[in-house]
MILOFI-589131 format. One record per residue (C-alpha): x, y, z. Coordinates in steps of 0.25 Angstrom, whole numbers, plus 5000, padded with zeros to 4 digits. Layout:
% MILOFI-589131
XYZ...
//
This chain:
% MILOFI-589131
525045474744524545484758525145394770525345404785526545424794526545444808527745534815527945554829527245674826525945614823525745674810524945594801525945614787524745594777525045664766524045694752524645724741523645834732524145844718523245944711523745954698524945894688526045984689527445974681528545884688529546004690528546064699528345944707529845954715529046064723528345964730529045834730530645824733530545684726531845574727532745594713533145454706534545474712534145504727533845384737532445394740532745354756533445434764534145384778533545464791534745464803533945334809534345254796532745274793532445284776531445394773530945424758531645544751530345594745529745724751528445684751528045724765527145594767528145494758529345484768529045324769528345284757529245184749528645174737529045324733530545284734530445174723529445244714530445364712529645364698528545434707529445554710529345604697527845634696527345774695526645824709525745954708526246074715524846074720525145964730524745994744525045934757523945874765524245834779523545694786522545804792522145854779522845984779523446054767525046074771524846214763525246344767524046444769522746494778521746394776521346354763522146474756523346414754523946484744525346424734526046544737526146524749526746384748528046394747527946434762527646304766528946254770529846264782530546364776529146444777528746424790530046434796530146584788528746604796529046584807530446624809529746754808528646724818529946694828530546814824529446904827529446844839530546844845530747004840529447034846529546954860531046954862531447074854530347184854529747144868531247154874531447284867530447364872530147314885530847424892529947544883528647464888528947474902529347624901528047634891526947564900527647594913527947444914528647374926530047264923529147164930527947204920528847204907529447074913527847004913527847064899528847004895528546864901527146844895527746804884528346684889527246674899526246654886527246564880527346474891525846454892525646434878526646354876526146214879524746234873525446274860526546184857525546054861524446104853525146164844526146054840525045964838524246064829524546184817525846234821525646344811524446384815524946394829526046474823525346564817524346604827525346614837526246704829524746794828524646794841526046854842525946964833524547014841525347004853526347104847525247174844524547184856526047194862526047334854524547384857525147474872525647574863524247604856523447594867524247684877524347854877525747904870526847894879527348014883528548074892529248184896530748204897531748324901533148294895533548354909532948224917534048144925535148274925535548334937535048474935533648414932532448374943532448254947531148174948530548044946529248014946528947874954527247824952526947714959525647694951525547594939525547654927524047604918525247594906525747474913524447374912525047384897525747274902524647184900524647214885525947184883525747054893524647014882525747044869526846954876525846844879525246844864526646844860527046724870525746644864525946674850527546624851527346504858526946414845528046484837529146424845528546284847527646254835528446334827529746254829529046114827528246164814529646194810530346064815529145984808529346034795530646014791531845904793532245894805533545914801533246064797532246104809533446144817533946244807532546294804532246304820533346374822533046484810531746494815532346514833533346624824532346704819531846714835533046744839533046854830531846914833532146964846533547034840532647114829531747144840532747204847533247284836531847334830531447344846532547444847532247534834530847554839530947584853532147704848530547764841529847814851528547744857527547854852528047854835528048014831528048094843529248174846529948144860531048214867531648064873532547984865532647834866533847824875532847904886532247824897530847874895531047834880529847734874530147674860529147624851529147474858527947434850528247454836528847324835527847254842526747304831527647254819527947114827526347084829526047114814527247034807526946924818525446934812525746914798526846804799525746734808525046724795525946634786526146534798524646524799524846464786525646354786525146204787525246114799526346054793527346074780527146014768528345894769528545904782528045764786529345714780530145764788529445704801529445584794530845584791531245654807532245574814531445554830532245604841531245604850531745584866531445444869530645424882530945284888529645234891529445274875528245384880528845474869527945384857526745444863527145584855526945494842525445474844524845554833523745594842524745634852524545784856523245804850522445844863522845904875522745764884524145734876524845884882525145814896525745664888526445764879527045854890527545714897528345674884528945794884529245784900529845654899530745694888532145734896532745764883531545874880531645924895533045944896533046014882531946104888532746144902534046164893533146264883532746344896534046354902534446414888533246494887533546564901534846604897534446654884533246724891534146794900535146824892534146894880533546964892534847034900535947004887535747144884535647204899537047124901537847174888537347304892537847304906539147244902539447344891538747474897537747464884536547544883535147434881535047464867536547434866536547294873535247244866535847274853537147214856536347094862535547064850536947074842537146954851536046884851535746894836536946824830537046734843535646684844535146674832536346624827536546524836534946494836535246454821536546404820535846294832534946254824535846244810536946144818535846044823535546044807536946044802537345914812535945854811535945834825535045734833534245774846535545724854536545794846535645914846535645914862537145904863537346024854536346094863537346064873538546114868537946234865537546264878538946204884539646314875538646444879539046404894540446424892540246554884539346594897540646614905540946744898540046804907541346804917541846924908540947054910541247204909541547304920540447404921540447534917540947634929539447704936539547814946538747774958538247624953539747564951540747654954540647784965540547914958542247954962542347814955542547734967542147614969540547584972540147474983539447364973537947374977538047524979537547634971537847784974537347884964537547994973538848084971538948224975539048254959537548234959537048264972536448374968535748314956534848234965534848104954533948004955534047844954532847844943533547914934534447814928535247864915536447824914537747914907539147894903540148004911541148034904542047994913541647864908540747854919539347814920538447894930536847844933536147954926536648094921536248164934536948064942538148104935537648264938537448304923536748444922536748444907536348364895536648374880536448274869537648234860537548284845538248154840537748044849536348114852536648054867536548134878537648204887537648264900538448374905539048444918538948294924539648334939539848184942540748164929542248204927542348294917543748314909544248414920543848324930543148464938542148474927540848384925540948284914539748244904539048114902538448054891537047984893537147814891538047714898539547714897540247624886540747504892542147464885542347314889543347254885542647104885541547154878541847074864542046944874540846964880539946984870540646864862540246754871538946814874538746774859539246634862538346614873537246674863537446584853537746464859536446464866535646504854536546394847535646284856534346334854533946264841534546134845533846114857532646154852532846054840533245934851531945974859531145954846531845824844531845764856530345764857529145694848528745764835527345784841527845844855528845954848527946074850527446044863529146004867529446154862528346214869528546144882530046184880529646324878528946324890530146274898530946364892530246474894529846444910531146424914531946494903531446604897530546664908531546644920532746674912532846834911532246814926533546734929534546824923533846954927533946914941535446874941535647004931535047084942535947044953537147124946536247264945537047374952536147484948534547464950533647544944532747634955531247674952530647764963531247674972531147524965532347444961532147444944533047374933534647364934535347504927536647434932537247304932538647254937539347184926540047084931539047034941538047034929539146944920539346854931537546834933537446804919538746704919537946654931536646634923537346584911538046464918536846404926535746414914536846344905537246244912536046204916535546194902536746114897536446034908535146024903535645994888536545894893535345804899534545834888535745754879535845624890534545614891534045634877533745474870533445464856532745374848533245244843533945234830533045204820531745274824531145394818529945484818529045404809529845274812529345274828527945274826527945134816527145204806528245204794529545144796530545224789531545144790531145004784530045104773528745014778527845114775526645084770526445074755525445184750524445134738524345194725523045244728523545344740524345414729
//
């Protein structure tokens, strides 16, 4: 029964139908959904537009099948296949090996499956692992923060380059193909992200358990030569870059393969699952991250450090290997799918447009099935989606969320950790407790409402908006902090007097004699309930290790009150517990702010793909994604480092240059990212809000297929098929 139909997409819906073989009528339900006798064979769309209930994906507008329900009883042949106007086979497999086992993946449900795995590996490898074992790199390869930092950033540096030439291109062509390779290139970026480790000598150190106590020589030994370990930095450049170009089709083709192949009702949901399993991926790469690097770097060989000690190197690159194969091999399967799902035509043809309507009516250019098809179309393209308020304001809103979440991903475990006196392990684990209920929940639960209430693009935009409205007034939370735990010499004087604020004084005639030095940060708990810079600071002359806790504790501490106040006290190594009382509080509306922020993602992302043409989608999300990151992602930690910095009372000093912050002043530090948290929302309520006013649907009555005059709907004028096209 082939016929045409034209969409706003372009596609060309001609359909052949290859029956093989007779089969038996029971089995022809596995290829046909057929109007029973007692079911109306038209359905109403929410224009008033009639569409045919058969789910045939070329017969939406054919009248004849809705009074010859006698035709719904004929046997069809389980060897049917679905051949698209280009002559492609809509089967699932490599080539010409196309397999029936593999069939019963070719369905949304099996890409989605796929790819929520790609996103997930992902996510664990680029936010999770990369996160994780930055800090072992740097000490591993004698890398600089500024070095790490460029590391870090070629991911989104990649991204942003790629991004245009793949969503245009890409859009227009075999989106799973462009998955597929992209997700390869991913896991050889993991790979080659890995290779350091094999290509370097075994990393050796030597440690005296005496270093850092006051009977011990003090020394430290400053080079001002570059280490050759750190032109590894290249390397792991190239990884993060393979890994930037390799995600950028997952998260722009990959959203619209999924938008076009099922109802547009469901795509929120499935959207949603597939942005959950992101979101996931960086919490088990936090966890997995973690259990590696407590294995030391070189797996077998017997070292005298444990993994609290500051010369320590886990095994960083572990996960890394098992990321770049399981990234290989799921790589396959999506090389296999078709360019688009059997049935799928459908449900463009029943799609409801929502399209942003230009007034000089330049948005019908996008329905031009030649549209897009060469680069001379990029720059017309780019200028629809430039003219489209609804669209720009959608992206500025999505940066200004991205910054936040940025910066908060980044420095949420360095707050909770200065605001509870929480060890890093500590704080990240406490923070992904957080994130995971709160972000991935939030992510889904965003995209089940918009199913749920079957909101429109308007509705959508608005809910966007409340969303945001209510994480700005769980910001204000950010007024309660916690005092910070008592130091001798950074926030209080060693007597216990009080410390002028912007002065450090480690010197105290308790540990004159020790001769201590700045570099030696290692901080310890008094117990006085004190805490004191390092266990020489505090004039410790012994160390033991506590049978029960394995944790170390020093003796004959001079600086520390003992239980007869003339004696020297003891210490135990680690910071000091803080007992807060507005912790529960605290960490409460963090979630808030958590979730509500998550809760908006999926809906805006869903009104961008709506408020723009069918054949436009990919290239909007990439152009989005570009905007994003620019002025989101990149900039964000920049932002919130920088105002995070301000509240620093104790710097870290390396032979004489400034390092990272040990110690920050919580309160200043609450009232920063109070600061930080009001402009970036605001601004992208704001943002929402003109996205709303300015956003004009289309008139009552027109549809996707109905626009374009090739097959009214709504009067069913489609032309009559001959007996001979059967």
């Amino acid at each position: 029964m082939p016929h045409k139909l034209m969409g706003e997409n372009g596609f060309n819906f001609t359909q052949k139908l290859i029956f093989s073989s007779a089969s038996d009528p029971a089995e022809s339900s596995l290829s046909f959904d057929t109007p029973s006798p007692n079911e109306s064979c038209t359905t109403p769309l929410s224009n008033g537009t009639l569409y045919s209930n058969a789910n045939s994906p070329s017969d939406s507008c054919v009248k004849p099948l809705c009074n010859a329900r006698s035709e719904s009883k004929i046997p069809y042949s389980t060897g049917m296949k679905y051949v698209s106007s280009e002559g492609e086979v809509l089967e699932c497999g490599w080539g010409t090996f196309t397999p029936s086992c593999l069939q019963f993946c070719n369905t949304p449900k099996g890409v989605l499956f796929f790819l929520c795995v790609a996103s997930f590996l992902q996510g664990m490898t680029v936010n999770g692992f990369i996160n994780t074992v930055i800090t072992s790199i740097e000490r591993r390869f004698d890398l600089r923060s500024y070095e790490s930092g460029l590391i870090a950033s070629s991911y989104d540096i990649a991204a942003c380059v790629c991004l245009t030439f793949v969503s245009y291109f890409g859009g227009n062509g075999h989106k799973p193909r462009w998955l597929g390779w992209g997700v390869l290139v991913m896991g050889i970026g993991s790979l080659v992200f890995a290779l350091p480790q094999f290509t370097t000598s075994q990393y050796e150190v030597h440690f005296s358990e005496e270093t850092g106590m006051c009977s011990s020589n003090q020394s430290v030994r400053c080079s001002g030569s570059v280490s050759s370990l750190s032109n590894y930095r290249f390397v792991f450049m190239l990884g993060q870059f393979l890994h930037g170009i390799g995600a950028t089709p997952l998260y722009t083709l990959g959203v619209t393969y999924l938008d076009e192949n099922v109802k547009s009702n469901h795509s929120p949901v499935y959207i949603a699952i597939f942005y959950t399993a992101a979101i996931l991926g960086p919490a088990a790469g936090y966890l997995i991250g973690g259990i590696f690097l407590n294995i030391y770097t070189e797996i077998g060989r017997r070292v005298d450090l444990t993994p609290d000690n500051t010369l320590w190197v886990g095994a960083w690159w572990i996960g890394f290997l098992g990321a770049g194969a399981a990234s290989l091999l799921i790589a396959i399967p999506i090389l296999g799918y078709p360019h688009r799902l059997p049935g799928s035509q459908r449900y463009i043809v029943m799609r409801v447009s929502e399209t942003h309507q230009l007034k000089d009516g330049s948005h019908k250019t996008a329905s031009d099935p030649d549209f897009g098809k060469t680069v001379k179309d990029l720059p017309r393209s780019a200028l629809l989606l430039l003219k489209n308020p609804t669209f720009i304001f959608l992206c500025l809103a999505g940066a200004t969320e991205a910054t936040l979440i940025a910066g908060m991903s980044t420095f949420g475990p360095k707050f909770l950790e200065s605001q509870f006196s929480l060890s890093a392990s500590e704080a990240a684990t406490l923070f992904g407790y957080l994130v995971v209920p709160a972000g991935g929940g939030g992510t889904f639960l965003g995209g089940f409402i918009v199913n749920k209430f079957k909101l429109r693009c308007s509705g959508i935009i608005k809910f966007c908006l409340f969303c945001t409205l209510s994480s700005l007034l769980a910001i204000f939370i950010f007024f309660v902090d916690c005092p910070n735990m008592p130091m001798a010499g950074v926030t209080q004087m060693y007597d216990g007097s009080i410390l002028p604020e912007g002065r450090l004084n480690l010197s105290s005639p308790c540990n004159t004699e020790c001769e201590c030095l700045r570099e030696t940060y290692s901080p310890i708990c008094g117990s006085d309930n004190i805490m004191y810079y390092s266990p020489c600071h505090a004039g410790c002359k012994r160390v033991s290790s506590n049978q029960n806790s394995g944790k170390k504790v020093y003796q004959e501490c001079s600086c520390i009150l003992g239980s007869p106040p003339t004696a020297p006290g003891s210490a135990a190594a680690g910071k000091c517990t803080s007992s807060c009382e507005k912790r529960t509080l605290l960490l409460l509306f963090v979630f808030v702010v958590i979730i509500f922020t998550f809760l908006s993602s999926i809906p805006a992302l869903t009104a961008t793909l709506r408020c723009v043409s069918d054949r436009q989608r990919s290239f909007a999300l990439g152009i989005q994604w570009i905007v994003v990151r620019t002025l989101g992602g990149i900039p964000g930690p920049i932002a919130f480092g920088s105002m995070i910095d301000k509240s620093c009372l104790l710097w870290q000093n390396q032979c004489g240059e400034q390092g990272s912050c040990y110690v920050y002043q919580n309160f200043a530090m609450s009232r920063y990212t109070l600061i930080a948290g009001l402009i970036y929302k605001l601004i992208g309520s704001f943002f929402f809000l003109l996205a709303y006013l300015l956003y004009k649907p289309p008139p009552p009555g027109s549809s996707d297929a109905s626009e374009n005059d090739n097959c009214d709907l709504r009067e069913n004028k489609c032309p009559l098929q001959s007996q001979d096209d059967v």
